[in-house]
C-alpha positions as CSV (number, residue, x, y, z in Angstrom):
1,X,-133.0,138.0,-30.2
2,X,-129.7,137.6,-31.9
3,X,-127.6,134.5,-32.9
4,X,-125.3,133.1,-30.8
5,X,-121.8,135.1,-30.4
6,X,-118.5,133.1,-32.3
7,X,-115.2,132.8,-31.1
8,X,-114.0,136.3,-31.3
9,X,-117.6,137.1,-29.7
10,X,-117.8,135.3,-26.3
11,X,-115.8,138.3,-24.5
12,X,-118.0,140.7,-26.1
13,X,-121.0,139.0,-24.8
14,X,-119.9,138.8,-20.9
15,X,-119.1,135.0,-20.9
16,X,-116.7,134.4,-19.0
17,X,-113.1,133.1,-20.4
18,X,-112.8,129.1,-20.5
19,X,-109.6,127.7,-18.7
20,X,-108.1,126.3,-21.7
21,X,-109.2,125.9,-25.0
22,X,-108.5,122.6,-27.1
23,X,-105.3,121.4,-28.0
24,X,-103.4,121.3,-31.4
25,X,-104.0,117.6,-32.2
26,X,-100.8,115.7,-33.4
27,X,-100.9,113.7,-36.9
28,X,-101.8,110.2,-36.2
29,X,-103.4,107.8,-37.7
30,X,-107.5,108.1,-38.4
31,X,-108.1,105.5,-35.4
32,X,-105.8,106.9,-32.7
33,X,-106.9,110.7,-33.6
34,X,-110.8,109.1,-32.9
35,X,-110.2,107.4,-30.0
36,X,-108.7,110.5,-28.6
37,X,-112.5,112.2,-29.2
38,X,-114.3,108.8,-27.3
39,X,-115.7,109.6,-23.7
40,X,-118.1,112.7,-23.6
41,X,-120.3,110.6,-25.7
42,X,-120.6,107.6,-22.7
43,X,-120.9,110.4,-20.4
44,X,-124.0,111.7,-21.6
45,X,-124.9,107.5,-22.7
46,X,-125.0,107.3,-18.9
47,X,-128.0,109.8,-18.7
48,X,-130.2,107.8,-21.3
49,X,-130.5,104.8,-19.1
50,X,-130.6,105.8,-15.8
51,X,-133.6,105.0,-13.3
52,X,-136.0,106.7,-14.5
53,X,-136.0,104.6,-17.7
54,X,-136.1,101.9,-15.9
55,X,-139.9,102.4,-14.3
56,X,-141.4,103.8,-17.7
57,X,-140.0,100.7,-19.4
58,X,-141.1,98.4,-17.0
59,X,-144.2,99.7,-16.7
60,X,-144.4,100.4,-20.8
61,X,-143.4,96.6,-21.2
62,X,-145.7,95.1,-18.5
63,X,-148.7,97.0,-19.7
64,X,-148.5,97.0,-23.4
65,X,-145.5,94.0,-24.2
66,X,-143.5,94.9,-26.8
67,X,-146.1,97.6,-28.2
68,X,-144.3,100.8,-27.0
69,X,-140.7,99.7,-28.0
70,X,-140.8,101.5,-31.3
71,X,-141.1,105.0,-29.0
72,X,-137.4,103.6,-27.5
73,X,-136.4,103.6,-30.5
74,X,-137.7,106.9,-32.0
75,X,-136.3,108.8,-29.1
76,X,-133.5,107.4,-29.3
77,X,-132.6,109.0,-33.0
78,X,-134.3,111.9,-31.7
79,X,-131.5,112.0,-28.9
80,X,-128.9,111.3,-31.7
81,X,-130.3,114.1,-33.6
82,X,-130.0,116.6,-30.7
83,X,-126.8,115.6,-29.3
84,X,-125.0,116.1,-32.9
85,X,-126.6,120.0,-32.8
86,X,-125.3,120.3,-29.1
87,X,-121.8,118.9,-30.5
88,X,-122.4,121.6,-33.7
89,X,-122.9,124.3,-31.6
90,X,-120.3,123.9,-29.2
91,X,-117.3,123.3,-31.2
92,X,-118.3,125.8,-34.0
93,X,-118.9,128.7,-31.6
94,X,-117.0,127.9,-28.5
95,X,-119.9,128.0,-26.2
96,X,-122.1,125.7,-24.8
97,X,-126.2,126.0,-24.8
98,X,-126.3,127.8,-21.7
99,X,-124.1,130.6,-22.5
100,X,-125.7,131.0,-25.9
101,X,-129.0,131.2,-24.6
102,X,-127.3,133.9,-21.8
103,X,-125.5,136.1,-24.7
104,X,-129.2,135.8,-26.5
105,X,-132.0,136.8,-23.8
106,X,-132.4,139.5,-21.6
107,X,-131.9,139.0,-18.3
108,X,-135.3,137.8,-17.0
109,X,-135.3,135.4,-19.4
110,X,-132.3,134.2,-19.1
111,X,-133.3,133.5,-15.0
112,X,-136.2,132.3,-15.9
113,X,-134.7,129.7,-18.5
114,X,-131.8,128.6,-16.0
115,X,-134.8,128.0,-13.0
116,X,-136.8,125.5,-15.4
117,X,-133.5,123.6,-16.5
118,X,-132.5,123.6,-12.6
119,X,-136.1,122.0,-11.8
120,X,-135.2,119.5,-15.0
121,X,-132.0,118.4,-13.2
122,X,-133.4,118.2,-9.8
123,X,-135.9,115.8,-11.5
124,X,-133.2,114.0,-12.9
125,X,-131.8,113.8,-9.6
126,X,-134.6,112.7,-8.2
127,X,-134.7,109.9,-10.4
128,X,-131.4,108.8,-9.1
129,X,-131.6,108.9,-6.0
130,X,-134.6,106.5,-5.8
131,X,-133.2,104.3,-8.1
132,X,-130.3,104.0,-6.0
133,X,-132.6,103.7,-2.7
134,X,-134.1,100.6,-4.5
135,X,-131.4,99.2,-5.5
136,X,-129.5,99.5,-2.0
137,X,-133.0,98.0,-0.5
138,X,-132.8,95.2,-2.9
139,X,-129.6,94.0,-2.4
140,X,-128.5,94.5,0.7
141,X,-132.5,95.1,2.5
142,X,-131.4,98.8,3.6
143,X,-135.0,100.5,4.1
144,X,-135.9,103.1,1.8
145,X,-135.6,106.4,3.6
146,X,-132.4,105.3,5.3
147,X,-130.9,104.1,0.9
148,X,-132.4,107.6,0.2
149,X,-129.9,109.4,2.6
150,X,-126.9,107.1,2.1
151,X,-127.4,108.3,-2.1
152,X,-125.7,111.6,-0.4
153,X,-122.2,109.7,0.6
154,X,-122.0,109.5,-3.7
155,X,-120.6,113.2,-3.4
156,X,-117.4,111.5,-2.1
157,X,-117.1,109.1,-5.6
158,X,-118.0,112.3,-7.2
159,X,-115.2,114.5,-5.8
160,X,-112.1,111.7,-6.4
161,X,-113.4,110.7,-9.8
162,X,-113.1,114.8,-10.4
163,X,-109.5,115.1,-8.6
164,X,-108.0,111.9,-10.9
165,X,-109.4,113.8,-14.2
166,X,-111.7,113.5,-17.0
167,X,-110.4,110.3,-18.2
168,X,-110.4,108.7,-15.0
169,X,-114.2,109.7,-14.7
170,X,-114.9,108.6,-18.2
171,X,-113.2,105.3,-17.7
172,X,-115.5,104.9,-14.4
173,X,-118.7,105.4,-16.6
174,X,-117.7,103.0,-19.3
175,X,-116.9,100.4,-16.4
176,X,-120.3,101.1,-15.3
177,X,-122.2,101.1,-18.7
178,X,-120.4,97.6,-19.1
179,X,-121.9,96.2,-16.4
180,X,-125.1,97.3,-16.7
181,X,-125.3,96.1,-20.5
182,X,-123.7,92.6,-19.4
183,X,-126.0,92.0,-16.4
184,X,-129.2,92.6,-18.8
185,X,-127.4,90.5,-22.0
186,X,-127.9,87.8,-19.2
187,X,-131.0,88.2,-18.3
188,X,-132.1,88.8,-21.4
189,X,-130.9,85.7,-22.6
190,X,-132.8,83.9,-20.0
191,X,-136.3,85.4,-21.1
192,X,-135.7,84.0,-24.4
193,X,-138.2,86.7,-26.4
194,X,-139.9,86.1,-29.6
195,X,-137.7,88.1,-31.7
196,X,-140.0,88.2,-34.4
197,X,-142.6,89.9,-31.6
198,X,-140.2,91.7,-30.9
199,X,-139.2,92.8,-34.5
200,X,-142.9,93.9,-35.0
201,X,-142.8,96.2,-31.9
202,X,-140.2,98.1,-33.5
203,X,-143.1,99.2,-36.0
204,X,-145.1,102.8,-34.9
205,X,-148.0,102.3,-33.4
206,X,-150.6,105.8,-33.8
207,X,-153.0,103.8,-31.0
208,X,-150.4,104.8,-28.5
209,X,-151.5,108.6,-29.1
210,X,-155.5,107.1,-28.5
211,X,-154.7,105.5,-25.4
212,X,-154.2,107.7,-22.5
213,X,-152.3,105.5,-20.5
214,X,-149.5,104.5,-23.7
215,X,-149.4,108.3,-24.0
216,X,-148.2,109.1,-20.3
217,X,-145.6,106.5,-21.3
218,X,-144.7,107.2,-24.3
219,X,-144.1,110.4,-22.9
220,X,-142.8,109.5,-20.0
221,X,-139.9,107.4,-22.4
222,X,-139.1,110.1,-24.2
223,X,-138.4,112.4,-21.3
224,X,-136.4,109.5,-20.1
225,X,-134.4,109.3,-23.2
226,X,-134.1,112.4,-24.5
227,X,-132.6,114.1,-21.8
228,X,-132.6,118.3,-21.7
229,X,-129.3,118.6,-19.3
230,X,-127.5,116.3,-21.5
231,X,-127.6,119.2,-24.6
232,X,-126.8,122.2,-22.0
233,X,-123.4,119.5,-20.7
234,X,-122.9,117.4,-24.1
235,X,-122.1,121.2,-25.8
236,X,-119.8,121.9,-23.4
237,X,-117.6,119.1,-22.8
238,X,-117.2,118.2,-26.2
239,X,-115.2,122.1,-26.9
240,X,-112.1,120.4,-24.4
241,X,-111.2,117.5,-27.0
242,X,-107.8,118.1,-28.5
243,X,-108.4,119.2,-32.1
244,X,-106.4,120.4,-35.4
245,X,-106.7,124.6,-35.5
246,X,-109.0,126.1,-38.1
247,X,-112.2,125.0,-40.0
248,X,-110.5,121.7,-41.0
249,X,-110.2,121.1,-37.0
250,X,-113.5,121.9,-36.0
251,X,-114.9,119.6,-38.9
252,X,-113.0,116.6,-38.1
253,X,-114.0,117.6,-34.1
254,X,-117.5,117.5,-35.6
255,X,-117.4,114.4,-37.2
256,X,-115.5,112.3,-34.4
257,X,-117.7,113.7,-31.5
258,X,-120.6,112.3,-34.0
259,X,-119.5,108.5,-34.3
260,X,-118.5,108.9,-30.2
261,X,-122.5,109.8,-29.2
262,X,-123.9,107.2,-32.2
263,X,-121.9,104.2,-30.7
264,X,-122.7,105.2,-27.1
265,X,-126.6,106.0,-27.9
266,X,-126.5,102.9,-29.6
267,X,-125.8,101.0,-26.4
268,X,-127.6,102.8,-24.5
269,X,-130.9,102.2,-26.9
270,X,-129.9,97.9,-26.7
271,X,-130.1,98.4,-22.7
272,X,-133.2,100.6,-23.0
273,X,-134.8,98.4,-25.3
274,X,-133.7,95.2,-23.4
275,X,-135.5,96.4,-20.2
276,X,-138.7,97.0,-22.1
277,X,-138.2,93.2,-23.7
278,X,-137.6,91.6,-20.3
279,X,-140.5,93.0,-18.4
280,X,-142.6,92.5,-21.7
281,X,-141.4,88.6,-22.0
282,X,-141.7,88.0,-18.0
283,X,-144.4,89.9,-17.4
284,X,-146.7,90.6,-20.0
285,X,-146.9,87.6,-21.8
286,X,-147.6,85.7,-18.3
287,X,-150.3,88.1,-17.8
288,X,-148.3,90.0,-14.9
289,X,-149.5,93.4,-16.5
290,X,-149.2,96.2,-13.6
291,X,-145.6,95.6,-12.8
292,X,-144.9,99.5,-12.5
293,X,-142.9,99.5,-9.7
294,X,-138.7,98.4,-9.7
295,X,-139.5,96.2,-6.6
296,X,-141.9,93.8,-7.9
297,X,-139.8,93.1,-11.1
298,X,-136.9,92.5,-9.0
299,X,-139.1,90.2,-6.9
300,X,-140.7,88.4,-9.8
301,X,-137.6,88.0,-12.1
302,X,-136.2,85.1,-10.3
303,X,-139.6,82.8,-10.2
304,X,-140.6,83.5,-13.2
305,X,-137.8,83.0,-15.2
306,X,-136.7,79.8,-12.8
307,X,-133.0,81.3,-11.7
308,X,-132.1,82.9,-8.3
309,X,-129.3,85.4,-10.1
310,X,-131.8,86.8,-12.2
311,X,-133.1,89.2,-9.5
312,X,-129.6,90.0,-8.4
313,X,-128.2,90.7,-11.7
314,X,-130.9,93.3,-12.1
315,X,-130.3,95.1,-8.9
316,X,-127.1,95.1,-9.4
317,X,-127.6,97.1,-12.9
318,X,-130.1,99.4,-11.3
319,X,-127.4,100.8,-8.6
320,X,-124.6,100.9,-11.2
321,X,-127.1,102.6,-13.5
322,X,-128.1,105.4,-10.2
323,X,-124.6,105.6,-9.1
324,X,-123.3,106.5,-13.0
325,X,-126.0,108.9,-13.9
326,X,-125.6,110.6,-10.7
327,X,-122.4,112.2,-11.9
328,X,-123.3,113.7,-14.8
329,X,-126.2,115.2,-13.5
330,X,-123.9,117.0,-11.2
331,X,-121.6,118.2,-14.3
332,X,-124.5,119.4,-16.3
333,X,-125.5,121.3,-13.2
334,X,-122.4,123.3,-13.3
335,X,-122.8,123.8,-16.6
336,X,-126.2,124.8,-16.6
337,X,-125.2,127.7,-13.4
338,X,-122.2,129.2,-15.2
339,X,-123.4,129.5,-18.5
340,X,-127.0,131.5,-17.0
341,X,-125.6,132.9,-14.0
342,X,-121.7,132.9,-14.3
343,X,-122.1,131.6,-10.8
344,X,-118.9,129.2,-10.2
345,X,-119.6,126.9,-7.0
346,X,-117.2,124.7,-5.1
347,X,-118.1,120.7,-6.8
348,X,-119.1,120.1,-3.3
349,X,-121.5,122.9,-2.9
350,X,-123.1,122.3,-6.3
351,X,-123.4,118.7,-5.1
352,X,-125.0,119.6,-2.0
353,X,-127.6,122.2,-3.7
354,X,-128.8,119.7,-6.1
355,X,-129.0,116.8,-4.3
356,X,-130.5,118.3,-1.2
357,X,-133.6,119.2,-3.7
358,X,-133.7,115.8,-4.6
359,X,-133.4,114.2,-1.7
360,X,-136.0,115.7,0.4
361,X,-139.1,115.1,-1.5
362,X,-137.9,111.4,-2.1
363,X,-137.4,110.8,1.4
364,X,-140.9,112.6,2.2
365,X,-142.4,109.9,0.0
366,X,-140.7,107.1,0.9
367,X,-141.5,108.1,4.3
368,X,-144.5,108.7,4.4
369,X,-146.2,106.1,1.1
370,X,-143.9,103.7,0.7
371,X,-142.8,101.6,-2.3
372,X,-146.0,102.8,-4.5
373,X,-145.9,106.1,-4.0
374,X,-142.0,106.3,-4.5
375,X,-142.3,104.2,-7.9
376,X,-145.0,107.0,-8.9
377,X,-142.5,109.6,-8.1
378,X,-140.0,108.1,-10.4
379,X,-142.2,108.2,-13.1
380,X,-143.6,111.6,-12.8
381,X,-139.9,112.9,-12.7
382,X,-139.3,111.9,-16.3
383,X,-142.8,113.7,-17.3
384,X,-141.3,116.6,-15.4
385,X,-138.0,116.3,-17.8
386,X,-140.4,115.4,-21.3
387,X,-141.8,119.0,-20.1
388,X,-138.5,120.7,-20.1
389,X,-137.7,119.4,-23.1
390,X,-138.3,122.2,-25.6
391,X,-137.1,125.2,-23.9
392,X,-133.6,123.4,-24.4
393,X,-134.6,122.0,-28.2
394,X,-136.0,125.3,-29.4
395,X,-132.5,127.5,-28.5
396,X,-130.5,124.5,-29.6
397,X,-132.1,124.6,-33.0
398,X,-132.6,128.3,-33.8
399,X,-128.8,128.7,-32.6
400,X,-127.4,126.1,-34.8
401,X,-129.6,126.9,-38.1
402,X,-128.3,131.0,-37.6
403,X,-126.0,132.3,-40.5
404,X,-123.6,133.2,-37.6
405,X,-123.0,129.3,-37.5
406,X,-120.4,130.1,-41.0
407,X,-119.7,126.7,-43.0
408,X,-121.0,125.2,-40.4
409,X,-124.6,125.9,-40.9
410,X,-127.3,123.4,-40.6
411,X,-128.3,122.5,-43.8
412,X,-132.0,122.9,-44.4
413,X,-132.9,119.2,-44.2
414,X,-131.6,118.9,-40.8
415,X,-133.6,122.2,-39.6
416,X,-136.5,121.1,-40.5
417,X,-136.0,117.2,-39.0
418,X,-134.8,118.9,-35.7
419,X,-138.3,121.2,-36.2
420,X,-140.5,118.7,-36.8
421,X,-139.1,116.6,-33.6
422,X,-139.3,120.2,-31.4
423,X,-143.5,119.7,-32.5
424,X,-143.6,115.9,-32.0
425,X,-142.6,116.4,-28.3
426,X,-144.2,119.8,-27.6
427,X,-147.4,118.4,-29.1
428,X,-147.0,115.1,-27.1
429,X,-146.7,117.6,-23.8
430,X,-149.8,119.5,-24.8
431,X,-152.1,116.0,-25.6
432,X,-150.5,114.8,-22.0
433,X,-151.7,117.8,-20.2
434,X,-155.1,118.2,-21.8
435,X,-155.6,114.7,-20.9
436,X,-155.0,114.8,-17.2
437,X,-156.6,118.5,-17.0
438,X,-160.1,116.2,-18.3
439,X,-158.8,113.8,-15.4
440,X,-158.5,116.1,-12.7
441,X,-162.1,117.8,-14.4
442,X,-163.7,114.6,-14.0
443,X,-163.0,113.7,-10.7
């Protein structure tokens, strides 16, 4: 396989022609010119706290207390790490991870990559929908199958968030984000942790790898966190910021797109990590240790911590959190089918694809088991997307560290950091699998 193409090399390679490149960037000062490369970086925030983190943390925090919080945090550099190579790899070569992997497969493998990233997003999606389902169940006592349908009407914010522009959208996400770190600042404040507990959970634990049930979610975190559509959309978007010409632009478009995903990971690692906290505080240390499932925290957050808003303020962050990730799962879907297929669908009719495959097994489930079975849904989608992971990390890396890269390069000590966190996951996906092969054997 050869490296990605350049600039000069994207026509050559069948990719189709972007609408507009970036923009000469006027001089300005060193703030204003940064602030003009802010907002992909809460875009692709949105996708590191969205439901699905919400049940492995719970569930991680309930089980364990503060033991698995130093995996939040681990995936959460590992995220940094990866986003900056998506960011790389975009801006340097003008493509995003999906055409790259295109120009650099034949054409079975390139199918074959875009179906497993599809089945990624769809799991995604899944995540969202029943994270919005709970949420409209919890606060206004809609029943599940009936919150699972109404998740569909979310097209319509989709479509006149995408009419206003990017900004617009970007400035609807950070609205979100906000709300969703100040209703868990509150009710974090009203579990009143042992930080120093908390401080000690930061350190690695190797049990976690012993224990079969830390494993599945310590796994299950990291496919929560480290999330593979977010590369394939987070090297895309990133190539429309307005930017200086030339290698000076591209480094500057480098280094701004950096500090923009570190500040918005950043937040999204305090919300992460604050979830994990609560339901370890609440829960755990009141001996209230199988509190998997979003309904009985929400029901058990009030009592426990002696305030009726507690409860509220969490379902309230749960549907901002479904109704903000939901939109750039439908992005990174786009993405995803141009750069593998060169397929351009209608917004609507992408929306309507990929959330038809998510809404039908959720409302099965719902249906059919209930509460239980849809909470074990939710967690088995972000296995689904720890699974995905390195057919997205492996491209991202091997594209990135090729000489066709220029100046531009990774040097060697990021290659091999990026390498050794392609292993850590794949060999956390092959211990997960052997262990509920034995399972399955056993029974």
């Amino acid at each position: 396989m050869t490296p990605p193409p350049t600039d000069s090399a994207a026509v050559d390679a069948g990719l189709p022609p972007r609408a507009a490149g970036p923009r000469p960037l006027p001089p300005g000062r060193w703030l204003r010119r940064l602030l003009g490369f802010m907002g992909p970086g809460y875009l692709i925030a949105v996708g590191y706290m969205d439901p699905g983190n919400w049940a492995t943390d719970l569930a991680a925090g309930s089980g364990f207390g503060y033991a698995l919080l130093w995996v939040i945090m681990l995936s959460n550099l590992m995220a940094i790490l990866l986003q900056v190579l998506a960011i790389r790899l975009g801006v340097v070569t003008g493509l995003d991870l999906a055409q790259a992997c295109r120009a650099n497969s034949s054409r079975l493998s390139g199918l074959l990559q875009w179906i497993l990233c599809e089945i990624a997003i769809c799991a995604c999606d899944l995540a969202e929908v029943i994270g919005s389902a709970i949420a409209l169940n919890l606060l206004f006592h809609i029943p599940l199958p009936w919150g699972v349908a109404l998740t569909a009407l979310d097209v319509l914010l989709v479509f006149w968030l995408q009419a206003r522009g990017m900004r617009y959208l970007e400035a609807m996400i950070i609205a979100l984000l906000t709300l969703i770190f100040c209703c868990f600042a509150i009710t974090l404040a009203m579990a009143q942790p042992d930080w120093a507990d908390v401080a000690g959970g930061l350190v690695p634990a190797p049990r976690a790898l012993a224990n079969p049930d830390m494993l599945y979610l310590a796994i299950g975190i990291i496919g929560a966190t480290v999330m593979p559509h977010n590369l394939y959309l987070h090297s895309s978007i990133v190539q429309h910021r307005a930017r200086a010409p030339g290698e000076a632009g591209k480094r500057e478009a480098i280094r701004f797109a950096t500090i923009d995903i570190v500040i918005a990971l950043f937040l999204a690692f305090l919300v992460n990590a604050a979830i994990l906290i609560v339901s370890g505080e609440v829960f755990h240390e009141r001996g209230q240790t199988q509190v998997a499932e979003i309904q009985d925290a929400h029901r058990l957050l009030s009592p426990m911590l002696g305030s009726a808003i507690a409860s509220t303020l969490f379902a309230l962050a749960l549907l901002a959190s479904g109704q903000s990730s939901t939109i750039t799962a439908t992005m990174a879907g786009q993405v995803v089918m141009e750069g593998f297929l060169q397929w351009r669908l209608k917004p609507w009719m992408r929306r309507l694809v990929t959330r038809s495959a998510a809404i039908v097994p959720a409302l099965l489930v719902a249906a059919w088991y209930g509460e239980s079975g849809v909470a074990r849904l939710l967690v088995l989608s972000q296995v689904i997307l720890s699974l995905q992971l390195p057919f997205a990390i492996v491209p991202l890396i091997r594209f990135t560290s090729s000489r066709r890269m220029g100046v531009f390069v990774n040097p060697r000590w990021l290659t091999l950091l990026a390498s050794a966190v392609a292993l850590l996951i794949i060999a956390l996906n092959m211990t997960m699998l052997f262990n509920l092969g034995r399972e399955l054997v056993a029974t």
